[in-house]
mmCIF file as Biopython writes it, N, C-alpha, C and O atoms, coordinates in Angstrom:
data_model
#
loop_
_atom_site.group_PDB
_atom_site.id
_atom_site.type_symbol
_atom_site.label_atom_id
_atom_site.label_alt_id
_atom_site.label_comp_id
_atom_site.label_asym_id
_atom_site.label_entity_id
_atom_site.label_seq_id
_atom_site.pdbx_PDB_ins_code
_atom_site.Cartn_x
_atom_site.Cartn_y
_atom_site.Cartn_z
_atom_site.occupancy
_atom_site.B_iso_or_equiv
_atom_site.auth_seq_id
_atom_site.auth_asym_id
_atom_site.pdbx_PDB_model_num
ATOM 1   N N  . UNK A ? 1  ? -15.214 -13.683 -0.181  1.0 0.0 1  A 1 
ATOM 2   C CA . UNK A ? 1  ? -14.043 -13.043 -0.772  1.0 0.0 1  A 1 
ATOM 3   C C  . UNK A ? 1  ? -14.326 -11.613 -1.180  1.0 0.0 1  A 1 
ATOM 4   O O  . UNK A ? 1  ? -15.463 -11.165 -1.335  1.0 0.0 1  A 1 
ATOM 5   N N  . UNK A ? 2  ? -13.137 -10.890 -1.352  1.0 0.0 2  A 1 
ATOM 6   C CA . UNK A ? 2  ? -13.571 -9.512  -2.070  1.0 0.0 2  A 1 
ATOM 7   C C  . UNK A ? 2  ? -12.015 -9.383  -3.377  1.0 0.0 2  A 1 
ATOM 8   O O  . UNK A ? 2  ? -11.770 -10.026 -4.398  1.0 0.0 2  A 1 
ATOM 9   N N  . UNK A ? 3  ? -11.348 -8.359  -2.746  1.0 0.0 3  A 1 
ATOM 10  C CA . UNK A ? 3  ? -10.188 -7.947  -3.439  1.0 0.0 3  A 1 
ATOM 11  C C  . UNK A ? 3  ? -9.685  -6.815  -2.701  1.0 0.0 3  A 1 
ATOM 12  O O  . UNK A ? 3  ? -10.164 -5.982  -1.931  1.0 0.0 3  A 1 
ATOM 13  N N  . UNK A ? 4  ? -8.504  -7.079  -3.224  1.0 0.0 4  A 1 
ATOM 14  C CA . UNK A ? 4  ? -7.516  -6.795  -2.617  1.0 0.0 4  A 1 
ATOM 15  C C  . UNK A ? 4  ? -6.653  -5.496  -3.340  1.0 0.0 4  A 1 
ATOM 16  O O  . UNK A ? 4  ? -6.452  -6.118  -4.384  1.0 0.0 4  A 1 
ATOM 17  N N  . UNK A ? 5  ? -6.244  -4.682  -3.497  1.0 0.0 5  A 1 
ATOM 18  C CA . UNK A ? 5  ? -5.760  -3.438  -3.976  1.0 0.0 5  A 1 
ATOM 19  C C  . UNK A ? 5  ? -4.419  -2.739  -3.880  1.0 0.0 5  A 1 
ATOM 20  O O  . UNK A ? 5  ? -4.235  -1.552  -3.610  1.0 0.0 5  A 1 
ATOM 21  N N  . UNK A ? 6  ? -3.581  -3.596  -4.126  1.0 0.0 6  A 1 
ATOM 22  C CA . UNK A ? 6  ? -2.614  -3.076  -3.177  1.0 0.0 6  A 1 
ATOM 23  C C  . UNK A ? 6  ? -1.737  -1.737  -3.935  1.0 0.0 6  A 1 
ATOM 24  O O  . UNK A ? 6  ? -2.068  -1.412  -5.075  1.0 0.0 6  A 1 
ATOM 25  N N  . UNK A ? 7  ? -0.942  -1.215  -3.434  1.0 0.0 7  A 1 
ATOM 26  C CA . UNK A ? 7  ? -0.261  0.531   -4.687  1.0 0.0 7  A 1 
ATOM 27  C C  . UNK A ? 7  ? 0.702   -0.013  -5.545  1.0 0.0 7  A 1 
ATOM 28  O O  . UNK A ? 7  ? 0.930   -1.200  -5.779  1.0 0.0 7  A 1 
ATOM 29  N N  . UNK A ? 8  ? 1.461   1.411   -6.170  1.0 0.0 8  A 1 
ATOM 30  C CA . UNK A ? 8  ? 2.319   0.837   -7.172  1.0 0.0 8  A 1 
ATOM 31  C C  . UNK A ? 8  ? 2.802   -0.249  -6.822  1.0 0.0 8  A 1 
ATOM 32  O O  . UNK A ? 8  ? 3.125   -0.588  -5.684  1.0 0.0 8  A 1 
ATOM 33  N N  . UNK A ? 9  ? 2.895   -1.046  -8.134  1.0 0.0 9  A 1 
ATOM 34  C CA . UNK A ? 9  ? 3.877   -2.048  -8.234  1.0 0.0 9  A 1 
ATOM 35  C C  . UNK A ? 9  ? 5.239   -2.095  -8.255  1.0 0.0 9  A 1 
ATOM 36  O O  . UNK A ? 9  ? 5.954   -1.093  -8.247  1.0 0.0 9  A 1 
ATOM 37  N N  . UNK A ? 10 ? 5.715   -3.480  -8.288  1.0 0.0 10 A 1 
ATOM 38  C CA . UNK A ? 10 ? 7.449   -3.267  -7.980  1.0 0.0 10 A 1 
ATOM 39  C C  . UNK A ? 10 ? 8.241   -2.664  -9.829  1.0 0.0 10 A 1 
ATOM 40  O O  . UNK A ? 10 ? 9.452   -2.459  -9.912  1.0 0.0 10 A 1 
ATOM 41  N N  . UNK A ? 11 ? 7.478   -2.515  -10.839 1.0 0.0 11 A 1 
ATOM 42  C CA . UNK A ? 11 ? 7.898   -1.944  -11.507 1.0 0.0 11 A 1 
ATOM 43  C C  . UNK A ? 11 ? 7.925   -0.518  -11.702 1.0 0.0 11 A 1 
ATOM 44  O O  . UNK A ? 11 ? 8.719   0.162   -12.352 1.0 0.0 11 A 1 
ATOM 45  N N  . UNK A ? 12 ? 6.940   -0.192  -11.041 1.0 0.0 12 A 1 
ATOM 46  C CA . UNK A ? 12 ? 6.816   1.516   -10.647 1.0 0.0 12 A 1 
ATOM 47  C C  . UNK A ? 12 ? 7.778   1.837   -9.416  1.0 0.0 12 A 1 
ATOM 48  O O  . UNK A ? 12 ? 8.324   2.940   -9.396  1.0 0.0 12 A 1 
ATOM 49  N N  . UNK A ? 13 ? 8.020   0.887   -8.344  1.0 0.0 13 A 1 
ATOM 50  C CA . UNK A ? 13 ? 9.148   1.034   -7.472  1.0 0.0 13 A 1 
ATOM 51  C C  . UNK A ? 13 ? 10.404  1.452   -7.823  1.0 0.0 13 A 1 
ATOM 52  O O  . UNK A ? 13 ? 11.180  2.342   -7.476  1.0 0.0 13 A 1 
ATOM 53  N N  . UNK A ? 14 ? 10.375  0.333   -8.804  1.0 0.0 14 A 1 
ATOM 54  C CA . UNK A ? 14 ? 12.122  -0.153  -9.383  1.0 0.0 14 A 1 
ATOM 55  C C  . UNK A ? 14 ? 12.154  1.369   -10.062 1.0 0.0 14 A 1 
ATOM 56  O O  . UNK A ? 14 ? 12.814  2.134   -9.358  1.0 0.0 14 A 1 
ATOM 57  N N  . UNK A ? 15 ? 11.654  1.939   -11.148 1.0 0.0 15 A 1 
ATOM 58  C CA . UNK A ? 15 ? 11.279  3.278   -11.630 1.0 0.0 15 A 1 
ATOM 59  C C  . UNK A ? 15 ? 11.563  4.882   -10.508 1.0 0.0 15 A 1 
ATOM 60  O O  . UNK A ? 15 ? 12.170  5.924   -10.759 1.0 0.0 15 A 1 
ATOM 61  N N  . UNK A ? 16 ? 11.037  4.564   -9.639  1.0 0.0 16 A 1 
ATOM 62  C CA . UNK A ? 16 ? 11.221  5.271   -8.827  1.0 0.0 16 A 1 
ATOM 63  C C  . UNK A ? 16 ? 12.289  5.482   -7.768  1.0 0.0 16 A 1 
ATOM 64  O O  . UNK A ? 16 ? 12.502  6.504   -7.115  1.0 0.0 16 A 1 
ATOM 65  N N  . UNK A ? 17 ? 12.914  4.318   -7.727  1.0 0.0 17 A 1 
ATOM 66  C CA . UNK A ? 17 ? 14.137  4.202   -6.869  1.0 0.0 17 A 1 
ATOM 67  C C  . UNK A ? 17 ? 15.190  4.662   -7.611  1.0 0.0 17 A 1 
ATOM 68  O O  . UNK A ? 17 ? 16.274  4.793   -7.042  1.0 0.0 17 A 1 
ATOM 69  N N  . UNK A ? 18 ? 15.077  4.951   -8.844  1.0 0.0 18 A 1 
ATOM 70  C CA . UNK A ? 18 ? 16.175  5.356   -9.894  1.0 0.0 18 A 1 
ATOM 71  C C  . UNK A ? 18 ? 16.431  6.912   -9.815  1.0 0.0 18 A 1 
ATOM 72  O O  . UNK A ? 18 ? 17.535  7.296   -10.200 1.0 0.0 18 A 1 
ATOM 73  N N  . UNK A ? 19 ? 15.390  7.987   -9.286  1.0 0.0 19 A 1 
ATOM 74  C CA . UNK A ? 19 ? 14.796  8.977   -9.202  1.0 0.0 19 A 1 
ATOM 75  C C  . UNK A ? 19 ? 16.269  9.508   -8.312  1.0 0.0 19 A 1 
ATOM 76  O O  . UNK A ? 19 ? 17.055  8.965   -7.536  1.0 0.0 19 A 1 
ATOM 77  N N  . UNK A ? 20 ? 16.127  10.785  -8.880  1.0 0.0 20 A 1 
ATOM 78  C CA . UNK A ? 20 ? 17.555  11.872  -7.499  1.0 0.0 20 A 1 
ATOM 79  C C  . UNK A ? 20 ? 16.810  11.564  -6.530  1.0 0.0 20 A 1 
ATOM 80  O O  . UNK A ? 20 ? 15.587  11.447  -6.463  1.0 0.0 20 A 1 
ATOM 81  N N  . UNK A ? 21 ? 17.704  11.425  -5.693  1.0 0.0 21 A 1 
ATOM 82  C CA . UNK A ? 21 ? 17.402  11.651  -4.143  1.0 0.0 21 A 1 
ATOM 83  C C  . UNK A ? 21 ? 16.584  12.850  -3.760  1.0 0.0 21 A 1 
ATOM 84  O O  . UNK A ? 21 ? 15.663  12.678  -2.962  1.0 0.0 21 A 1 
ATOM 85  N N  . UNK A ? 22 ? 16.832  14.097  -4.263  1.0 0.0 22 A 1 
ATOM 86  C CA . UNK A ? 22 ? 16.112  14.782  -3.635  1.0 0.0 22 A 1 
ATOM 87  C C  . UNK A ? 22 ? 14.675  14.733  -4.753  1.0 0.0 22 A 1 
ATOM 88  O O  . UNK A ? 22 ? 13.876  15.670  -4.739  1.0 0.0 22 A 1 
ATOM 89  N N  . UNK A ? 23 ? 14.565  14.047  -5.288  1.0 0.0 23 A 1 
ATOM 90  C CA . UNK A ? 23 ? 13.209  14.207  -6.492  1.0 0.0 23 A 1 
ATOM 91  C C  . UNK A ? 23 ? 12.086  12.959  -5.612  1.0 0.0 23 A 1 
ATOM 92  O O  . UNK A ? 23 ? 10.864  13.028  -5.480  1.0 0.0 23 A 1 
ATOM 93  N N  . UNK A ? 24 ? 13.072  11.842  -5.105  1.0 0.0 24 A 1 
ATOM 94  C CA . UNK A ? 24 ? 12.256  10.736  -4.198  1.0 0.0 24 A 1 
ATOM 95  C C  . UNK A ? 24 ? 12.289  11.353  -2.741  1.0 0.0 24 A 1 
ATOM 96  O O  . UNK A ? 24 ? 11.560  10.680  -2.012  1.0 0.0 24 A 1 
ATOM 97  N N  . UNK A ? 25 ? 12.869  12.374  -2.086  1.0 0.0 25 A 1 
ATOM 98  C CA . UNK A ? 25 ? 12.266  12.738  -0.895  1.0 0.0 25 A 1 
ATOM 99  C C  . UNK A ? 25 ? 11.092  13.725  -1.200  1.0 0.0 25 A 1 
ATOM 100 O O  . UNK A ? 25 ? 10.037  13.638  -0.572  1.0 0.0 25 A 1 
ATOM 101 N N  . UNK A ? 26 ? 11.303  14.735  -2.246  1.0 0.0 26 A 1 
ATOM 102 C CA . UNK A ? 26 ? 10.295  15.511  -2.342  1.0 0.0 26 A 1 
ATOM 103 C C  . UNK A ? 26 ? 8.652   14.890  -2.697  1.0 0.0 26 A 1 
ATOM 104 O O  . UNK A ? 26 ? 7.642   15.510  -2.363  1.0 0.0 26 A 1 
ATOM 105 N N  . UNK A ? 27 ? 8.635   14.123  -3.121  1.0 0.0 27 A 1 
ATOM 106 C CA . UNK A ? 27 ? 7.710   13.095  -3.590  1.0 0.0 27 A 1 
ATOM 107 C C  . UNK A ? 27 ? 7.030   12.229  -2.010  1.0 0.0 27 A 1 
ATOM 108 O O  . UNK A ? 27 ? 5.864   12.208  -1.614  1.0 0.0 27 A 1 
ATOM 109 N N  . UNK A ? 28 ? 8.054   11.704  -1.498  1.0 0.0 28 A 1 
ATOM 110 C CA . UNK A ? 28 ? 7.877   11.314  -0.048  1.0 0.0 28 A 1 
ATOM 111 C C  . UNK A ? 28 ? 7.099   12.215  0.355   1.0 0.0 28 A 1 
ATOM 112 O O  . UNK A ? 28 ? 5.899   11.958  0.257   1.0 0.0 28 A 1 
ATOM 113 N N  . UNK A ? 29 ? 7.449   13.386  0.863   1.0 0.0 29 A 1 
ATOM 114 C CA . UNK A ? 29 ? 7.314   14.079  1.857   1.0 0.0 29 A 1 
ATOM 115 C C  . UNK A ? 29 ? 5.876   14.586  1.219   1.0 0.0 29 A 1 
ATOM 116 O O  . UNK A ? 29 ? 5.171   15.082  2.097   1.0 0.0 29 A 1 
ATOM 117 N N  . UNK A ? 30 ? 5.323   14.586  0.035   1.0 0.0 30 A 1 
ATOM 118 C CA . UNK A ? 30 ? 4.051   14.783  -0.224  1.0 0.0 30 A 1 
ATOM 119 C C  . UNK A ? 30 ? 3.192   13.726  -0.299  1.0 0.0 30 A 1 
ATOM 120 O O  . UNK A ? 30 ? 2.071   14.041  -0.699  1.0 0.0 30 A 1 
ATOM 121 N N  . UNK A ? 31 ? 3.407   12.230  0.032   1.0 0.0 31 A 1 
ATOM 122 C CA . UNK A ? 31 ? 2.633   11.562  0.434   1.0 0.0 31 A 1 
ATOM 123 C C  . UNK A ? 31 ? 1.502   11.408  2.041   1.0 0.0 31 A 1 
ATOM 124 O O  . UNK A ? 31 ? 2.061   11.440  3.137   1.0 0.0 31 A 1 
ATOM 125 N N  . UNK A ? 32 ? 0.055   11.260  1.960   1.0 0.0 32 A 1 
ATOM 126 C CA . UNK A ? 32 ? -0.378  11.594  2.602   1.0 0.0 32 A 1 
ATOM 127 C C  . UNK A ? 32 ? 0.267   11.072  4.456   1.0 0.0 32 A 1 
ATOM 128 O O  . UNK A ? 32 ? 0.447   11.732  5.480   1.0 0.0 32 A 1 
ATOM 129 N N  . UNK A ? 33 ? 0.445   9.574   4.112   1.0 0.0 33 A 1 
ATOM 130 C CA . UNK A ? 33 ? 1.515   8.924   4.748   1.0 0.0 33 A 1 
ATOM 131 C C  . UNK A ? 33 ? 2.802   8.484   5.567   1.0 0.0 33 A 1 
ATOM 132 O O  . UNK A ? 33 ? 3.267   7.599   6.286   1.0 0.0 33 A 1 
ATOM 133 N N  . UNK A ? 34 ? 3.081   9.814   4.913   1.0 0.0 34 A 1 
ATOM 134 C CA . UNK A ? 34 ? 4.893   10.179  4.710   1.0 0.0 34 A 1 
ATOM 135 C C  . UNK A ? 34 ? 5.602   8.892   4.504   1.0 0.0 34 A 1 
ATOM 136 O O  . UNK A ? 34 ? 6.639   8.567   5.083   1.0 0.0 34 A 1 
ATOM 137 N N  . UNK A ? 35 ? 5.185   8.439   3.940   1.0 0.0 35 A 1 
ATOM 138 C CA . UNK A ? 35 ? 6.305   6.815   3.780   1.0 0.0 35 A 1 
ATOM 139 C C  . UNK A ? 35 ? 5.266   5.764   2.417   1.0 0.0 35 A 1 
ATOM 140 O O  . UNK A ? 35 ? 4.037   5.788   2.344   1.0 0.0 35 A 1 
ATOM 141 N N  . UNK A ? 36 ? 6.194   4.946   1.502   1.0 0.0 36 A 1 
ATOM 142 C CA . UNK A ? 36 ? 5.779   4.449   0.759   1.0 0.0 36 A 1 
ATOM 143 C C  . UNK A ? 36 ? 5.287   3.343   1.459   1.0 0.0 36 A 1 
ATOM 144 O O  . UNK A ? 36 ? 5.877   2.934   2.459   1.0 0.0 36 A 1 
ATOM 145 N N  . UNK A ? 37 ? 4.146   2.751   0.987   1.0 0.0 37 A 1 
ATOM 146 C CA . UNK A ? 37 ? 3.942   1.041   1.408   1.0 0.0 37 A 1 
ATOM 147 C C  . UNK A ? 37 ? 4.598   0.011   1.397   1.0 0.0 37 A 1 
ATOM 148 O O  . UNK A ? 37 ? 5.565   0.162   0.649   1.0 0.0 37 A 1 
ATOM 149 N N  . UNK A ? 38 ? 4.563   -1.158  1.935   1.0 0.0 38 A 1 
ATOM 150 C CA . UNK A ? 38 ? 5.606   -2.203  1.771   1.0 0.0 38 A 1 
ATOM 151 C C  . UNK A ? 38 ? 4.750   -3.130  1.334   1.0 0.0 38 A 1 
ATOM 152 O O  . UNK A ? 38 ? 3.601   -2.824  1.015   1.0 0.0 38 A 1 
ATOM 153 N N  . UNK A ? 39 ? 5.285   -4.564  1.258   1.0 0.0 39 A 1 
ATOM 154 C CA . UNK A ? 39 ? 4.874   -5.719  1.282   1.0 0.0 39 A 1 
ATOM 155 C C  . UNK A ? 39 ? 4.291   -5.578  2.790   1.0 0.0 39 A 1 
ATOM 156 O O  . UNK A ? 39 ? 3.300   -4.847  2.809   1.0 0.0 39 A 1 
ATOM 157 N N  . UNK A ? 40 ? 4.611   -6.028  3.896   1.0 0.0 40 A 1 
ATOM 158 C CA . UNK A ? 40 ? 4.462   -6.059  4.862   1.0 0.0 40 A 1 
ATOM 159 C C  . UNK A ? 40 ? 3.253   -5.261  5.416   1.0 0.0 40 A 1 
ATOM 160 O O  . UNK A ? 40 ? 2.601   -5.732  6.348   1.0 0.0 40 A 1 
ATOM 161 N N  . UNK A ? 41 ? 2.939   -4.057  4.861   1.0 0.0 41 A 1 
ATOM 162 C CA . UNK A ? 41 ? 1.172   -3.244  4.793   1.0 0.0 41 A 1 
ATOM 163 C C  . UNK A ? 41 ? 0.465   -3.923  4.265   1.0 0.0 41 A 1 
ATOM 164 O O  . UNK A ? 41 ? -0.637  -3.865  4.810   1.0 0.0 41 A 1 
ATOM 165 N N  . UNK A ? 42 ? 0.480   -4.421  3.647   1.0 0.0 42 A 1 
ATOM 166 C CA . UNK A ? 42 ? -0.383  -5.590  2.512   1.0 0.0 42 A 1 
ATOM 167 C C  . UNK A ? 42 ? -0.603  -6.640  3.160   1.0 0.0 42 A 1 
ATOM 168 O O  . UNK A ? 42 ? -1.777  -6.991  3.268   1.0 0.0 42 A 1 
ATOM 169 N N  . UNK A ? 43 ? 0.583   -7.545  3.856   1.0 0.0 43 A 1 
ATOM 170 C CA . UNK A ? 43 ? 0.554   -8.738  4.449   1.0 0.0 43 A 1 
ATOM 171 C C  . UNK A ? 43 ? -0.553  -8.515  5.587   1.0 0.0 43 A 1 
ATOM 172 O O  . UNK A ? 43 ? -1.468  -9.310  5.801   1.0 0.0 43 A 1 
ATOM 173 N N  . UNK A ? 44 ? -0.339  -7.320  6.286   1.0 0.0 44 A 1 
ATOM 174 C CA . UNK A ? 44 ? -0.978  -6.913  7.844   1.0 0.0 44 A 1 
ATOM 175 C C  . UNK A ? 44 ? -2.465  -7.149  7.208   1.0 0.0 44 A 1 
ATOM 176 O O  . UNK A ? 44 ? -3.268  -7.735  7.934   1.0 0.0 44 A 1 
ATOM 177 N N  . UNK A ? 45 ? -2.771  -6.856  6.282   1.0 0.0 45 A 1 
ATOM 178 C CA . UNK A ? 45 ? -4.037  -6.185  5.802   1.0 0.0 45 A 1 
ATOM 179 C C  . UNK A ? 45 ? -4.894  -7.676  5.637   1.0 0.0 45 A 1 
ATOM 180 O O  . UNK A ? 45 ? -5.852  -8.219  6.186   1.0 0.0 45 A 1 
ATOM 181 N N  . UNK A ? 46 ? -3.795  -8.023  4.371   1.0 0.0 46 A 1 
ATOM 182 C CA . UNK A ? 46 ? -4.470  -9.956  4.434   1.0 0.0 46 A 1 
ATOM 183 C C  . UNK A ? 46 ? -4.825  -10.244 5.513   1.0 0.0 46 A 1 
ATOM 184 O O  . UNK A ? 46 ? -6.015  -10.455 5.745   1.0 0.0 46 A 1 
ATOM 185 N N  . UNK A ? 47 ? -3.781  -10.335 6.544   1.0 0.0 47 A 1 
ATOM 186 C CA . UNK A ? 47 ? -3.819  -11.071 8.064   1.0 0.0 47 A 1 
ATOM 187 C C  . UNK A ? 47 ? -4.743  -10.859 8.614   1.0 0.0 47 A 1 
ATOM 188 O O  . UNK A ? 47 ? -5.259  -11.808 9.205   1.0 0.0 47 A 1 
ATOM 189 N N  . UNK A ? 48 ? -5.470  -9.360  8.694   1.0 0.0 48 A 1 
ATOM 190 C CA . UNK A ? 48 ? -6.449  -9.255  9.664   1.0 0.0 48 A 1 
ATOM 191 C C  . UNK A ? 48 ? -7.813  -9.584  8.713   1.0 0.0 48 A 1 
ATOM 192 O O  . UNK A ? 48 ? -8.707  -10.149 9.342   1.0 0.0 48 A 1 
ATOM 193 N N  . UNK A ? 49 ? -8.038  -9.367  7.585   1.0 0.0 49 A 1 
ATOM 194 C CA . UNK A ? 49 ? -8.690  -9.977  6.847   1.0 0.0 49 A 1 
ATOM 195 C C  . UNK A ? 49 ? -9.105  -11.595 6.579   1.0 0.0 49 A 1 
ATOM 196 O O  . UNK A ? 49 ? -9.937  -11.914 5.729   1.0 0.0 49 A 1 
ATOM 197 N N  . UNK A ? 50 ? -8.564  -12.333 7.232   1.0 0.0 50 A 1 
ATOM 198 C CA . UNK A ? 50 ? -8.399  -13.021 7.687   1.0 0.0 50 A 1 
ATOM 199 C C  . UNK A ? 50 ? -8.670  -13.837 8.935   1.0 0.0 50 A 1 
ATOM 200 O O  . UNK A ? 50 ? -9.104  -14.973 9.127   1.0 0.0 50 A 1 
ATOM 201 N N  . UNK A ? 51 ? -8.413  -13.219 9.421   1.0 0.0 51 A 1 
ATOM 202 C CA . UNK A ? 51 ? -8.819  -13.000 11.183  1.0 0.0 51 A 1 
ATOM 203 C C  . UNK A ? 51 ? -10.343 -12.725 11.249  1.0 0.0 51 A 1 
ATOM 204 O O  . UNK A ? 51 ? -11.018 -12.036 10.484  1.0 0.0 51 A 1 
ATOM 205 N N  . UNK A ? 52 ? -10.811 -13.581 12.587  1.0 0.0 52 A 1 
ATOM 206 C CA . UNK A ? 52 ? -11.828 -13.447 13.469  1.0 0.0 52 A 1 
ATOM 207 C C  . UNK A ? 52 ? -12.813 -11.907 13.608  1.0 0.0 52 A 1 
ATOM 208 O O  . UNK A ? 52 ? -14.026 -11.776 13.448  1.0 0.0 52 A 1 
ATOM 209 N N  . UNK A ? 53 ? -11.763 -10.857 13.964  1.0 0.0 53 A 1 
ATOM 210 C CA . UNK A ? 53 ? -11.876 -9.487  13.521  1.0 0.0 53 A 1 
ATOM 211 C C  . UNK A ? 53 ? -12.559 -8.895  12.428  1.0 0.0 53 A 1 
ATOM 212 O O  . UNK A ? 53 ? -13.162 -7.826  12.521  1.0 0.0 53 A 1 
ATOM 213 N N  . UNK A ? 54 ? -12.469 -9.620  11.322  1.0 0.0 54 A 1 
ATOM 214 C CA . UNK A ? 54 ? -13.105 -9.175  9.997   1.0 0.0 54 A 1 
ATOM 215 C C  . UNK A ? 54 ? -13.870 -10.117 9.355   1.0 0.0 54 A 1 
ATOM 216 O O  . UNK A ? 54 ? -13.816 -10.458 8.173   1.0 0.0 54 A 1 
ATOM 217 N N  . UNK A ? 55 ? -14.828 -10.637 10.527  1.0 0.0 55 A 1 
ATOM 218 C CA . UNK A ? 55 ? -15.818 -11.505 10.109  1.0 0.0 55 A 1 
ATOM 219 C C  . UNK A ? 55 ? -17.088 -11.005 9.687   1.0 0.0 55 A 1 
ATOM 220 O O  . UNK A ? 55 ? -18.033 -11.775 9.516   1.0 0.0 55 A 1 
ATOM 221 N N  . UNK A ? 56 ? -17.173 -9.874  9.521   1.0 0.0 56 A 1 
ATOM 222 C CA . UNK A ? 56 ? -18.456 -9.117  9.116   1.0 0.0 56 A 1 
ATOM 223 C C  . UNK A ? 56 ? -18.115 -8.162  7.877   1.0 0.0 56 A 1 
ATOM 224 O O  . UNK A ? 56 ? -18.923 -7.358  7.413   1.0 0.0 56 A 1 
ATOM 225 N N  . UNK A ? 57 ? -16.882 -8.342  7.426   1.0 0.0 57 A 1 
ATOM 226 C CA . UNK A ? 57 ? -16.257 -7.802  6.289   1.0 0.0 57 A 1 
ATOM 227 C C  . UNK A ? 57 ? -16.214 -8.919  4.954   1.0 0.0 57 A 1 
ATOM 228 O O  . UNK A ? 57 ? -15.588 -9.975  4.858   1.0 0.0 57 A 1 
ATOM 229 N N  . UNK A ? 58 ? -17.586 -7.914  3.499   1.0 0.0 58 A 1 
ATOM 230 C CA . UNK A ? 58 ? -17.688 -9.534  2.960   1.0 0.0 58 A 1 
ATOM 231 C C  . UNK A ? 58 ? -17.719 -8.207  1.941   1.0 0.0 58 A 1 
ATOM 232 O O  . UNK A ? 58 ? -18.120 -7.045  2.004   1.0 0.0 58 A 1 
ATOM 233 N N  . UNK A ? 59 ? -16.933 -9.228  0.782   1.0 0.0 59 A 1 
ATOM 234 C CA . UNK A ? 59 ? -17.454 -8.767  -0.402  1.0 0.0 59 A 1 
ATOM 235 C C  . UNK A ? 59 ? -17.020 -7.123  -0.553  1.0 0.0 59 A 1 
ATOM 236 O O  . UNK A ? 59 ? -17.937 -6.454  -1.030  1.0 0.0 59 A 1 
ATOM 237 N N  . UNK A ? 60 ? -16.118 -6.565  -0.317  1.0 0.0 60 A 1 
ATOM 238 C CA . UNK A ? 60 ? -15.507 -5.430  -0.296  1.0 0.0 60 A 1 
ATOM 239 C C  . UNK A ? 60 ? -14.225 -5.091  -1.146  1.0 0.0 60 A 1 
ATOM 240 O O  . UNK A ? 60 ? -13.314 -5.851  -0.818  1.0 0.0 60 A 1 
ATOM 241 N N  . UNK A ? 61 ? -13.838 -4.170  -2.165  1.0 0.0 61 A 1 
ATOM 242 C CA . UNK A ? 61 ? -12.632 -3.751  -2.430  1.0 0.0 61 A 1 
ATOM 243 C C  . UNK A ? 61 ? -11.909 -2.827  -1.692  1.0 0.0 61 A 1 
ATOM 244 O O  . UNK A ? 61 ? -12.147 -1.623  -1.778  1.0 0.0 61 A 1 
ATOM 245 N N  . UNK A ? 62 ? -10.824 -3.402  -0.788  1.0 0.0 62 A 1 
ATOM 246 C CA . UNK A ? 62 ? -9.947  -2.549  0.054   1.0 0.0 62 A 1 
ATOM 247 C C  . UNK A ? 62 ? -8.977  -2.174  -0.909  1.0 0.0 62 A 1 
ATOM 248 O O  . UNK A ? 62 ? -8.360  -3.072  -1.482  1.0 0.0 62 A 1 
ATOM 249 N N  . UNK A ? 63 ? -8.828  -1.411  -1.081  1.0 0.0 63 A 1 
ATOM 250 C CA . UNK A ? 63 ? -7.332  -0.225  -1.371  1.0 0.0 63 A 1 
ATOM 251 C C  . UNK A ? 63 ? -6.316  0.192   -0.398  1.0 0.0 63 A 1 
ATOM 252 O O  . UNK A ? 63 ? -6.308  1.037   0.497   1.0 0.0 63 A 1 
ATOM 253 N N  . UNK A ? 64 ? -5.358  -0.759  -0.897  1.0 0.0 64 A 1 
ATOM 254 C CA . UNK A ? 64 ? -4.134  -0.357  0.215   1.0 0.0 64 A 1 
ATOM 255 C C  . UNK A ? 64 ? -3.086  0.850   -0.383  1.0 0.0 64 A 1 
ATOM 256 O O  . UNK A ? 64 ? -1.996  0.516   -0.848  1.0 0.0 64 A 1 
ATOM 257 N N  . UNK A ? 65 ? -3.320  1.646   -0.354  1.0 0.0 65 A 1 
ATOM 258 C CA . UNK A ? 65 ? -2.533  2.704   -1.098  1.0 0.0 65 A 1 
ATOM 259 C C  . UNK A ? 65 ? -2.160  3.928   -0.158  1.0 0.0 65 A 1 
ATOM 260 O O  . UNK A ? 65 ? -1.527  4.873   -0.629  1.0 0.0 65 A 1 
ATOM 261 N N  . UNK A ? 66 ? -2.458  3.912   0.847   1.0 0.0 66 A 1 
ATOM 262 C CA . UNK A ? 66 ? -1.892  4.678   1.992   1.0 0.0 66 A 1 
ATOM 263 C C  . UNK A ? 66 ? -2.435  6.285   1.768   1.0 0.0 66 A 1 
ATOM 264 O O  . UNK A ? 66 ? -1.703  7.269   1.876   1.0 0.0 66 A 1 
ATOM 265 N N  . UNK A ? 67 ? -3.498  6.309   1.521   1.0 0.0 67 A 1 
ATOM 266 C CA . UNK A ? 67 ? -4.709  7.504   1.243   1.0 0.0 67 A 1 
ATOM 267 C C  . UNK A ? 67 ? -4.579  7.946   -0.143  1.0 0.0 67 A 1 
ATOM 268 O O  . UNK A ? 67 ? -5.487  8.609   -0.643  1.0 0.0 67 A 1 
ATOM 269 N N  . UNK A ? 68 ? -3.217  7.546   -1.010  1.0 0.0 68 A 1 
ATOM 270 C CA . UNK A ? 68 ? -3.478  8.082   -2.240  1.0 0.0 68 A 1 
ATOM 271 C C  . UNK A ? 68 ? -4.122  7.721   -3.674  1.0 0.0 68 A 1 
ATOM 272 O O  . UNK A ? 68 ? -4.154  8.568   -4.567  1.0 0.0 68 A 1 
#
């Protein structure tokens, strides 16, 4: 096993979705990314973690935060 890291939470989401529009694109557009993470980045991440693929992957903290 290791751990798992994933970015803001859905209370920092919910927070942020409240934001002007142009205050949440400007914010966007300075992510390294250009796009916030989902569930679904996270899921991929488990999955291959998981997988055959990442059988030499032990004992590691991955950070899913999309370079930031």
């Amino acid at each position: 096993p290791g751990l798992i890291l994933p970015g803001p939470e859905a209370r920092i989401t919910k927070k942020f979705n409240e934001l002007p529009q142009a205050t949440r694109d400007r914010v966007m557009g300075a992510l390294p990314m250009g796009r916030a993470g989902s569930a679904e980045d996270v899921a991929a991440t488990v999955l291959f973690l998981c997988s055959r693929e990442a059988a030499y992957v032990s004992g590691e903290t991955l950070g899913i935060t999309g370079a930031v």
